[in-house]
N, C-alpha and C positions, 0 to 999 in steps of 0.2 A: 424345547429346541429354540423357539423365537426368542424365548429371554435371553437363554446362550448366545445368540446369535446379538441382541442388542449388548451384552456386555461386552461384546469383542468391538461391534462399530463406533461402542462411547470409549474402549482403550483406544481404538485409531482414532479417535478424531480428536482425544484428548491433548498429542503433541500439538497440534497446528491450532487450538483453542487455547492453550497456554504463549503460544506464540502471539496469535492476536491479540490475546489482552492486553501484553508485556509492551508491542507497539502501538495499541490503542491510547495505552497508558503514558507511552514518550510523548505522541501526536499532541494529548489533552494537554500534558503539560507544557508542548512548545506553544498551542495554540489557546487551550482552554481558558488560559486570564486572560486574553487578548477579546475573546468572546465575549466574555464575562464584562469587560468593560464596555463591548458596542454595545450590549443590551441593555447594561445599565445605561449608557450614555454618559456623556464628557460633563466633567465641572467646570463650573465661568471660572477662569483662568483669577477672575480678579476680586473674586472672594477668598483668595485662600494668601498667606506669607510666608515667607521665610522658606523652613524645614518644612513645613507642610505641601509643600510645592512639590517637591520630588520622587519621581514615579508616579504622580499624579497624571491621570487620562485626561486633558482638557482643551476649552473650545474658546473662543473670543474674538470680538471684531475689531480689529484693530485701525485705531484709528492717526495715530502717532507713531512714524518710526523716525527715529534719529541718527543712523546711520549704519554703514556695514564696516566691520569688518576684517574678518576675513573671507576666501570664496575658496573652494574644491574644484581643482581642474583635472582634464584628462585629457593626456597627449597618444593618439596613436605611436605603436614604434618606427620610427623612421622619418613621424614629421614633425613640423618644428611649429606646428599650429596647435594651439593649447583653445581648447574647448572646455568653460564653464559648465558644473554640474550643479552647482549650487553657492548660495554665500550666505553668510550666518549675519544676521541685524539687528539691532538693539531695541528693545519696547517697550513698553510700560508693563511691569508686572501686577503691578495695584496700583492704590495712589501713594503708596512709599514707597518700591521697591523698582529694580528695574531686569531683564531678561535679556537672555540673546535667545534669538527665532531661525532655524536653516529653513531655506526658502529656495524649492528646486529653481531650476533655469527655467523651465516654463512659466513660474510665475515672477519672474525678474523683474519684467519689464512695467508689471502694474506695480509692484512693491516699490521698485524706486521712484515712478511717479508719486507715491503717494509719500514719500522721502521729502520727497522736494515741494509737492504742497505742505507738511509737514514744518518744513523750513520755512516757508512762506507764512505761515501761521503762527509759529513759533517767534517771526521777528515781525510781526505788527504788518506785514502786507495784505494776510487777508485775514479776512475777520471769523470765518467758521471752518472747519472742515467738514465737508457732505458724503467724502467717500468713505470707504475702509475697506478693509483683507481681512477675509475671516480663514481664520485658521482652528485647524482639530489636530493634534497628538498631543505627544505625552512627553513631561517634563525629564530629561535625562539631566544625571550629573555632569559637569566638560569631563574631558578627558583632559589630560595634561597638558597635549600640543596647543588643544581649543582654549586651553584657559591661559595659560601663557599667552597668545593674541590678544586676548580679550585683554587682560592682564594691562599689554604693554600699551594696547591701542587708549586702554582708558584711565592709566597711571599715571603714564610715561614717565616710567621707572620709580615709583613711590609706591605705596600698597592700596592697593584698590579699595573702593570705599563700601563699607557693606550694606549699602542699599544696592550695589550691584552686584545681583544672587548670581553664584558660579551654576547655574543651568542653561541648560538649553532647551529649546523644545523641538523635537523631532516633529514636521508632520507628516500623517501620513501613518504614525505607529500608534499600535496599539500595546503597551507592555512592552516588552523586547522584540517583538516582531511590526510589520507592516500589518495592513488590516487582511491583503490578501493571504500573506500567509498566515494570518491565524486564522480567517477563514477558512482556507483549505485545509490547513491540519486543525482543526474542530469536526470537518466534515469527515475527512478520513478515518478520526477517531471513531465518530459515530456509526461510519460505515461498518469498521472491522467489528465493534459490539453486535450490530447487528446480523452480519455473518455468521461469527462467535454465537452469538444465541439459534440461529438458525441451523448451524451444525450439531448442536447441545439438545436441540429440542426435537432433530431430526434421527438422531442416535437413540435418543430417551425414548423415541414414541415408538422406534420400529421402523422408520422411516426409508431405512438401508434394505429393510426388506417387504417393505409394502408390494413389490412384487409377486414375490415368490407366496404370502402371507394372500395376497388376491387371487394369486393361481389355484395356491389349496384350498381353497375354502372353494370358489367355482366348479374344479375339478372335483371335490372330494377328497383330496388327498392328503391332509393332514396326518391323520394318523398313521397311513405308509411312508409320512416323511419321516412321523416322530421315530419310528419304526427303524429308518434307514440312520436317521442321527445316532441313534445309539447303538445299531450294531456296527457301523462300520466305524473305523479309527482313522484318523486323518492324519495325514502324512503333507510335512511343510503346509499346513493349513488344509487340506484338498480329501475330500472323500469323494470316493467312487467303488459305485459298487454293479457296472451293467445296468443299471437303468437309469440311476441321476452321477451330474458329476456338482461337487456343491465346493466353491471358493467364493475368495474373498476379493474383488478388487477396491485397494482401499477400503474404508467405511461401508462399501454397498457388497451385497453377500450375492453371486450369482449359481441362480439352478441352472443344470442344461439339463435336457433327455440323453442320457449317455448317447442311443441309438444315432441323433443328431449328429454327435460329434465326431466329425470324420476324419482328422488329420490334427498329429499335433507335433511338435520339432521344439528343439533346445533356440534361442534365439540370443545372439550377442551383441550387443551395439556397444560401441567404442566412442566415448566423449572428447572430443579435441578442442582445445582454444587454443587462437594462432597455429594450428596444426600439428599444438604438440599435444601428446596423448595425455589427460587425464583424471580418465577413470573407464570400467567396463559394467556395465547393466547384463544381469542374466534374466532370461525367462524363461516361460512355456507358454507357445504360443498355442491356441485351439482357432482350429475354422472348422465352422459348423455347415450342414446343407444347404442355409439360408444366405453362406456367404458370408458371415457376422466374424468376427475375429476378435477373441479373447485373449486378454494378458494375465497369466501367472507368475508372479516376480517370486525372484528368488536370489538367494547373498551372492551364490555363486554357481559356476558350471557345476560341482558335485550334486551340488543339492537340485539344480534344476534337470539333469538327469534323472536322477534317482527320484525325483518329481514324475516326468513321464515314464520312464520305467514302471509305475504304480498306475500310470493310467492303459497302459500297453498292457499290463496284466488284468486288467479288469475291464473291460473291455476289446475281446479280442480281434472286433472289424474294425481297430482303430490303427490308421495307416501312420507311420512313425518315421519321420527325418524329416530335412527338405532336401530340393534339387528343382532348378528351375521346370523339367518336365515338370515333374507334379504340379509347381505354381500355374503351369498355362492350363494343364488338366481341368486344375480344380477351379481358375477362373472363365475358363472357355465352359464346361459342361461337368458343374457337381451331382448330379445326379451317376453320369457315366466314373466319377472318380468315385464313387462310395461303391461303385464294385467290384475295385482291386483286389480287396482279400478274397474276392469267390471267381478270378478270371485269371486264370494262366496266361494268356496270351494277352493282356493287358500286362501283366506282371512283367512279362519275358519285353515286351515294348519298352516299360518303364527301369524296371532295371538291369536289364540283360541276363 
């Protein structure tokens, strides 16, 4: 019985395990070379030339910038004030070659001082440079608008000379993404595996039914379960036979004491977004002595009928519908509600 019973909790848990993987596996890949390259760590920007530059993850302290540009701006709608996001600058890529750098707005204000001591050193006024900007991302190809700037700001209109490599370096990125989002989608990856294996290992071992597997062995009653597993035949998943009722929610397999189970109704919930209908959930719902409330899903209204129907026959003190009475009934005093089927005049209260 317990192995049956794990081959059914590794079928259900197998869809939502195939699911995680399938997203673990987008996550790794939006995230996992971006990962891959923080652990490795960045390359000095100015050991590497040319083609070797591109898509490369690197770091370097810059000590020369020569000028910007272009900048990225962003205008709220409605006003006429244009707010700086960033501006792309020119810098040494080695000792032959040269780069454009995007350099958010927050750090503007030190990059163009260091523009202008830059200029100042460059034209014999001062004699060293003692600052610099260190920057970390990763070398992107322009895009067409970015190289056409570059293009005209360093031609003007003749063809640009190829010590000036068509890159840019993003900072801030790792691969195609920033560091936080490969971060985060690295983590999430690792999350859903780890789920994914704790659903897999929790179906595998019996996990679904460690209760019921704790109960008999305590009890004794293994072998009257095995007993009950194979005489009786399940109907929509669900066997009962007057002394246990044995389903499935999800992955987890639950026993009740039939006797327990005192009341069970067809239940419908209607899914709406924006208010328009779409879609209907059937059940069977169970409340037991203790109060507890169980769900038995089902495709549709036949089947969840024909669901309790089966349990209304094999169990005959089990009280059948709803009606708000019974709900105050059986929330006000379940003891006095489990003795419907043997009180007339509770009966003749309750349903006329």
């Amino acid at each position: 019985m317990l192995q049956e019973l794990k081959k059914q909790s590794l079928k259900r848990v197998l869809p939502g395990v195939i699911v995680l993987a399938l997203l673990a596996a987008v996550c790794m890949a939006l995230g996992g070379a971006g990962v891959v390259n923080l652990v490795k760590g960045p390359d000095w920007l100015y050991d590497y030339y040319g083609e070797d530059l591109e898509g490369r993850y690197v770091e370097a302290d810059v000590y020369v910038v020569y000028d910007w540009y272009a900048e990225t701006t962003s205008r709220r709608e409605g006003s006429s004030v244009e707010t700086t996001k960033s501006r792309d600058f020119i810098i040494d890529a080695n000792d032959l070659e040269y780069i454009a750098l995007e350099v958010p707005a927050a750090d503007l204000k030190q990059v163009e001082q260091q523009m202008y001591d830059s200029w100042d050193y460059l034209d014999d006024v001062t004699d060293d440079l003692t600052t610099y900007y260190h920057i970390e991302g990763t070398v992107e190809r322009m895009d067409a608008e970015t190289l056409g700037l570059y293009t005209e700001f360093l031609a003007d209109g003749g063809t640009l000379d190829e010590a000036f490599l068509p890159y840019i370096i993003k900072q801030g990125k790792v691969g195609g993404a920033d560091k936080t989002f490969s971060l985060f989608m690295f983590v999430a990856a690792v999350a859903m595996l780890v789920w994914l294996a704790v659903l897999l290992v929790k179906a595998l071992t019996g996990g679904y039914q460690k209760a019921i597997k704790r109960r008999a062995l305590a009890e004794g009653d293994l072998p009257l379960l095995e007993e009950f597993y194979i005489a009786t035949e399940p109907l929509n998943g669900v066997r009962s036979d007057g002394r246990w009722v044995l389903f499935s929610q999800g992955a987890k397999t639950v026993l009740l004491d039939a006797p327990n189970v005192l009341w069970a109704y067809v239940h419908r919930l209607t899914h709406r977004t924006n208010g328009i209908k779409t879609g209907t959930t059937w059940s069977v719902q169970l409340r037991t002595s203790d109060r507890k409330v169980y769900t038995i899903g089902a495709k549709n209204e036949e089947q969840a009928r024909e669901t309790l129907q089966m349990l209304a026959s094999s169990m005959p003190h089990l009280v059948t519908g709803y009606s708000d009475a019974l709900n105050r009934l059986f929330n006000q005093d379940p003891a006095r509600f489990a003795t419907i089927p043997t009180d007339a005049a509770l009966q003749q209260e309750l349903f006329g």
